[in-house]
N, C-alpha and C positions, 0 to 999 in steps of 0.2 A: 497680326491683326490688331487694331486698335479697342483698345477697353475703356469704359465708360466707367467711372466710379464720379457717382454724386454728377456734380457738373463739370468735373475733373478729368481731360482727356489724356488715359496713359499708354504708352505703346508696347506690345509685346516684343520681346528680343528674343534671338536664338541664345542658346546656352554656350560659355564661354568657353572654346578648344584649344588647347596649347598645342602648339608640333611639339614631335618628338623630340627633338633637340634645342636648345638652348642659345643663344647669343654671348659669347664672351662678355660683349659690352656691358648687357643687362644683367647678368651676371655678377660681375664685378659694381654696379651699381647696388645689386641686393644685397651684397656682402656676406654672402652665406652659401655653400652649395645648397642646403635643405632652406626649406622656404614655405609659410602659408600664403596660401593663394586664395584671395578673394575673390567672387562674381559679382560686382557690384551689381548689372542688371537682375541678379537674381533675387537680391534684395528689394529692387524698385517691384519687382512681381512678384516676389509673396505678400509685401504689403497690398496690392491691386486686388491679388487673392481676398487676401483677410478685412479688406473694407469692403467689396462689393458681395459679402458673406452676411452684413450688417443689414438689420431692420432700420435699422438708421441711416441713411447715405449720404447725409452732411455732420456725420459724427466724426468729434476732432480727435487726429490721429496721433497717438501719442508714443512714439519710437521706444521702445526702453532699450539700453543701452549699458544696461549695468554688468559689471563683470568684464572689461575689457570688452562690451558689445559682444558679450557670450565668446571671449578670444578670436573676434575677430579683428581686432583694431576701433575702439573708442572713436576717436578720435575722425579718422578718416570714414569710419561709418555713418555718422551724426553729422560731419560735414555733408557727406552724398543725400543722406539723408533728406537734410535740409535744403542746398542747393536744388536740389530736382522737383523741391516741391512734392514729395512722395509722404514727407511726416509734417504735420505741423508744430509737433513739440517734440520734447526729448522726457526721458525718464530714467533715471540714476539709484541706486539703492542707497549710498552715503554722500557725504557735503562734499568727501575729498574725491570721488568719482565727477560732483559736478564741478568743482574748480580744475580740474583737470582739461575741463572742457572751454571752461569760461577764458583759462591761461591760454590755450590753443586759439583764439580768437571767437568761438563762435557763442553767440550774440543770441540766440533762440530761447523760448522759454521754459526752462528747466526744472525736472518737477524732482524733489527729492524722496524716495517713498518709503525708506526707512524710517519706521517710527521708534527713535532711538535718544532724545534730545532729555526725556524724565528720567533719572536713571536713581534708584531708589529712594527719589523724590525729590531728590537735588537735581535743579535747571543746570546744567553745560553752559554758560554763559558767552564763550566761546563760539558753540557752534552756532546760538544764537545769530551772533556777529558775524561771522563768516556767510548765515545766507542772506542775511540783509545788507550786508554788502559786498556781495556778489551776484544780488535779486534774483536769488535760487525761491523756489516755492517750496519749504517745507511742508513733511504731513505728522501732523502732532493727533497728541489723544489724549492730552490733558492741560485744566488751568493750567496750572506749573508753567507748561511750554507756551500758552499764549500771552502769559504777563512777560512770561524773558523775551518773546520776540517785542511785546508793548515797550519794554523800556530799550532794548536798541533802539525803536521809531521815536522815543521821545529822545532818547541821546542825541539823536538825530535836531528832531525841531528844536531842543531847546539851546545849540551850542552853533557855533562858525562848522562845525566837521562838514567834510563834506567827502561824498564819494567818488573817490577821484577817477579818471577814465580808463584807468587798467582796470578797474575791479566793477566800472557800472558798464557792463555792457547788459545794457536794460533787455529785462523781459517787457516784450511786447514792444520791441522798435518798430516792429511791422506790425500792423494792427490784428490782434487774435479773430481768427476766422466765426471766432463762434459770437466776439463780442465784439463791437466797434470800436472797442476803446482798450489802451493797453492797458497789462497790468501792474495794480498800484505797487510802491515799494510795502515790502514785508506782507504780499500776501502768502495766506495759508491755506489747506487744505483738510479737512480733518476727517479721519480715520475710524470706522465704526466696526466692532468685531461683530460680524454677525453667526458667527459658528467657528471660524479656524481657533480661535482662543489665544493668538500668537501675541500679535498687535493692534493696536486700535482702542478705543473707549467701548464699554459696555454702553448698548441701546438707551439706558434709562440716563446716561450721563449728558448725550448729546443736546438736549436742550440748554442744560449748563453751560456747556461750550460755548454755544452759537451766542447766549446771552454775555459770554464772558469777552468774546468777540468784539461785542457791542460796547461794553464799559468801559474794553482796554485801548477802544479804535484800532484793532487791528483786524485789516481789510479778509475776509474771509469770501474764499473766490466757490468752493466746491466741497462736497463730502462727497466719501469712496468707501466702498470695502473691496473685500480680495477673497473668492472661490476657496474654499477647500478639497474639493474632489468632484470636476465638474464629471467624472465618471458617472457619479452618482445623483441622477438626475431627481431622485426625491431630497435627498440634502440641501442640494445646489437650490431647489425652488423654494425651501424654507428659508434661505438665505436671502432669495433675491424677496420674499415677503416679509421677513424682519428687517429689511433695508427698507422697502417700500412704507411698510409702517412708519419704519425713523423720520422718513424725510417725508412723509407725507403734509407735514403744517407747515413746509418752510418750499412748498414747487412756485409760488407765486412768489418766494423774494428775490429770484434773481441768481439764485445760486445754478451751481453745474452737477449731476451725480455722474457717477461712473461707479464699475466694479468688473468690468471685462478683460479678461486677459486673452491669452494664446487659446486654454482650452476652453472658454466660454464663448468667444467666437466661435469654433469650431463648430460646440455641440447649443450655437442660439441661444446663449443663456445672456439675458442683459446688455443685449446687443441697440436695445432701442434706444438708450439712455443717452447721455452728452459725449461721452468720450468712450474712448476704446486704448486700450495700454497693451496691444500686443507685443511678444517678447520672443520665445524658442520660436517658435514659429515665421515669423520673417525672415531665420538663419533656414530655414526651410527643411523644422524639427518637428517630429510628431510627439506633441504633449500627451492625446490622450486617445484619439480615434480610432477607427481599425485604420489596419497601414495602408491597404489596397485603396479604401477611402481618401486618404491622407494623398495618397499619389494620384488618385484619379482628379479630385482637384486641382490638380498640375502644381503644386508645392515644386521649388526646386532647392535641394544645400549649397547651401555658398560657399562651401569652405572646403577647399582641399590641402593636402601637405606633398610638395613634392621635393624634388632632389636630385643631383646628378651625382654620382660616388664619389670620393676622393681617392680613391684605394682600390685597384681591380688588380688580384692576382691569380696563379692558377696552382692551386695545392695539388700536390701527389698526394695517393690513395693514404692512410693511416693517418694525415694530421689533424690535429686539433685544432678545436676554437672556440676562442669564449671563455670567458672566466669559467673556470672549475671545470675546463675540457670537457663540457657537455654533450659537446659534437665531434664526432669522428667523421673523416669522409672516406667514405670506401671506395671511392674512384678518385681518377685525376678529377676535380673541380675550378671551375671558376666562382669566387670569391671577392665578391665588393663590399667596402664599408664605406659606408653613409654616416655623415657624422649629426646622429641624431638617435636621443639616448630618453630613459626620464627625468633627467635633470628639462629636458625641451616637453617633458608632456606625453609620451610614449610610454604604456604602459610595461612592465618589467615582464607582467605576467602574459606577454604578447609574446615573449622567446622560444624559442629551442623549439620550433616546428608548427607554432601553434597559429601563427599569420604569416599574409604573404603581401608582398607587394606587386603593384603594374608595372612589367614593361610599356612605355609608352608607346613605344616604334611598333611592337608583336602584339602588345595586347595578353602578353606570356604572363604569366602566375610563377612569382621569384620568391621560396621560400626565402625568412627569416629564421639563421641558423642560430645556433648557441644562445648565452644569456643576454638580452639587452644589457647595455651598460649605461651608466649615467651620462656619456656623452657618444653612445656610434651605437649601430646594430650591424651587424653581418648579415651578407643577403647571400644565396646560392644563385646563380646567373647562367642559363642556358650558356654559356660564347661570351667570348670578350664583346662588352660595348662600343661604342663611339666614341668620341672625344664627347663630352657636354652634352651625352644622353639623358634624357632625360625618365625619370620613375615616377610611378605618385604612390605614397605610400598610405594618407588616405585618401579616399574616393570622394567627388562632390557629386554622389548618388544615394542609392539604398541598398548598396549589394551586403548578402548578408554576411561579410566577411573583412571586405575591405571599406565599407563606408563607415562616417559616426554612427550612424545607427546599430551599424552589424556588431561593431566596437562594444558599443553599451550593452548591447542585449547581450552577448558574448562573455561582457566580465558582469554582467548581473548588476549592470548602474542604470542609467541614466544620459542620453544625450548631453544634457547639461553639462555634466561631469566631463566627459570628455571634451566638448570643448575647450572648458575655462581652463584645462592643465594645461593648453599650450601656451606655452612659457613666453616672458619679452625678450628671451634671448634669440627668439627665430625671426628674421625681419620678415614683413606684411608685403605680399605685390599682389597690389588692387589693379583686378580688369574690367573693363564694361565696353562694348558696342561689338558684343562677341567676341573679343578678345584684344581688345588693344591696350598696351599699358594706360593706365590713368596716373597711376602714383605706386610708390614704394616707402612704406613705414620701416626706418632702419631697428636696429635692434637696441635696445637697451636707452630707446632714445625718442624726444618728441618732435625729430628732424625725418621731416618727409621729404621725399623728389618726387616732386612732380612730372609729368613725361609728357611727350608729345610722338608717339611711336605708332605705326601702320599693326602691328601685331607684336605679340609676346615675346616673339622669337627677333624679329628686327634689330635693328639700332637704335638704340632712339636720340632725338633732334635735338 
């Protein structure tokens, strides 16, 4: 069914299905038997979710992308992202998260939101440099940071340099949605604690700032802050009324506010404001709601880990496995290893009986035997497999066991967590229009293939 967000027309898609087995071809393009598998369209539909949730429905949407895209692939997320018209901008936690982006080609306007540039009072002068020419938008929270971005802009006017075309790929080639007009080189963004205590300028500072803005000419586009425990809906309100106070003398100059993340959507908090920065949640993560909630919204996870074994044998009863012969088998078994360990992001403490993985073909539940190792796990297996059968050993659902979710709640973390451990040594295959390859992020590397493939399981062209 087609959804309406703003005047923005997005389509819903079915969820991405893999067959049971595998492709030699694609295979050997992924270079990995174990593998994260991306839904791109489920990406494009948690954000539909998360902006038609907004009091706002021309509020600009602003992807964040930090942490590997929460280990889903950077890179190929922020492209999709951008391409489909689903984000308007990107959001990065450090400068090296956005040039990372900026080296990959993509040209979108990138907000840095780490405020990390004052650091016991000494300017970085450096990281200055690198987002002014690279037209990242830093978020600072003191003079200090807006005179060091002032004197990159005047090194600027006052000499021949000039920013050469690997490194200007300008914010706001395409005209920002919310402003007619791109944005200038060396804008900022500045950051207001209103309760977290982390990052940001104290309330009574920000007049300073905006004034020092104005002295140093350096272009200041918006002020933000950032939730502390949207849980807590009496907190949360005193937060979004110490904000509103801050900004209250400065709504008629043109500036932008924001303060909305994952869980402030969810639970309506400062939803009406200019922009929206959702983050766990477009990986289709519950930050803070009830879960029944969370899914009746139709949220979907994007992210699975699957696998075909490298190793299927059949032990007689009494042997061992596993570092420190954890497991005995007291029958004839069969026995596959999958070469995926925590060196790849797999928690240790997930061994010796305590998870299990899918058959894909049965749908069968394949304990994990013995100790995870830094590079394979042992799995117990109904029968001998297939040739390039396939397993998932996490779920892109909510079950309480085998998905991120069940994962987190299980070892007492956090979604978050679990995602970002998977490692750049498992290479990325991205799907969308239900399943057909899009591309494949290799391992250890910023070289994707692209695909032109009928299904996951095909050949591709």
């Amino acid at each position: 069914m087609p959804m309406l967000h703003g005047n923005r027309l997005m389509t819903q898609k079915l969820p991405v299905v893999m067959e049971p087995r595998i492709s030699v071809d694609l295979l050997q393009k992924i270079g990995r038997p174990v593998f994260v598998c991306v839904d791109l369209d489920a990406l494009i539909h948690n954000m539909t979710i998360l902006a038609d949730l907004c009091a706002n429905k021309d509020a600009v949407r602003v992807a964040v992308v930090k942490g590997n895209a929460y280990g889903h692939g950077a890179v190929p997320v922020a492209r999709h992202f951008m391409a489909t018209g689903a984000a308007d901008r990107l959001a990065v936690a450090t400068v090296d998260e956005a040039i990372h982006l900026r080296r990959a080609g993509i040209d979108a306007i990138i907000h840095v939101l780490g405020c990390y540039f004052h650091i016991t009072g000494n300017i970085q002068p450096w990281e200055m440099q690198r987002c002014v020419s690279y037209r990242l938008i830093p978020t600072v929270a003191s003079e200090q940071s807006i005179i060091g971005i002032s004197k990159c802009l005047e090194k600027i006017r006052t000499s021949d340099q000039k920013i050469d075309d690997y490194h200007c790929f300008a914010n706001g080639v395409n005209a920002d949605p919310l402003r007619n007009d791109s944005v200038a080189l060396g804008t900022i963004h500045i950051k207001v604690d209103t309760g977290m205590s982390r990052n940001g300028c104290q309330p009574h500072e920000l007049p300073q700032l905006i004034e020092a803005c104005k002295s140093y000419h350096v272009p200041l586009e918006g002020i933000l802050s950032m939730f502390s425990n949207t849980e807590d809906p009496v907190f949360s309100q005193s937060q979004i009324d110490t904000f509103n106070q801050c900004i209250e003398p400065y709504r008629n100059d043109g500036y932008v506010f924001h303060m909305a993340n994952s869980g402030a959507i969810l639970d309506n908090l400062a939803t009406d404001m200019d922009f929206i920065r959702p983050g766990i949640s477009l990986y289709g993560m519950n930050p803070c709601i009830d879960a029944d909630a969370f899914i009746r919204l139709g949220f979907r996870p994007s992210l699975s880990v699957k696998g075909t074994p490298t190793l299927v044998k059949k032990l007689c009863a009494g042997s061992k496995v596993g570092y420190g012969c954890t497991y005995t088998c007291d029958k004839d078994e069969w026995v596959a290893t999958f070469p995926f360990g925590y060196a790849d992001g797999f928690w240790r403490e997930l061994g010796e009986g305590k998870s299990f993985i899918i058959r894909d073909k049965t749908g069968e539940k394949c304990t994990v035997i013995g100790r995870i190792s830094m590079d394979a796990i042992t799995v117990q297996l109904p029968c001998q497999p297939e040739e390039n059968e396939l397993f998932t050993i996490i779920t892109a659902d909510f079950n309480p066991r085998t998905s991120v979710t069940g994962i987190a709640k299980g070892l007492g973390t956090i979604e978050h967590e679990v995602l970002i451990r998977l490692s750049d040594r498992l290479p990325r295959l991205y799907l969308y229009n239900s399943g057909k390859v899009h591309s494949i992020q290799c391992a250890f590397s910023n070289m994707y293939i692209e695909m032109d493939c009928d299904s996951a399981n095909g050949v591709a062209h």
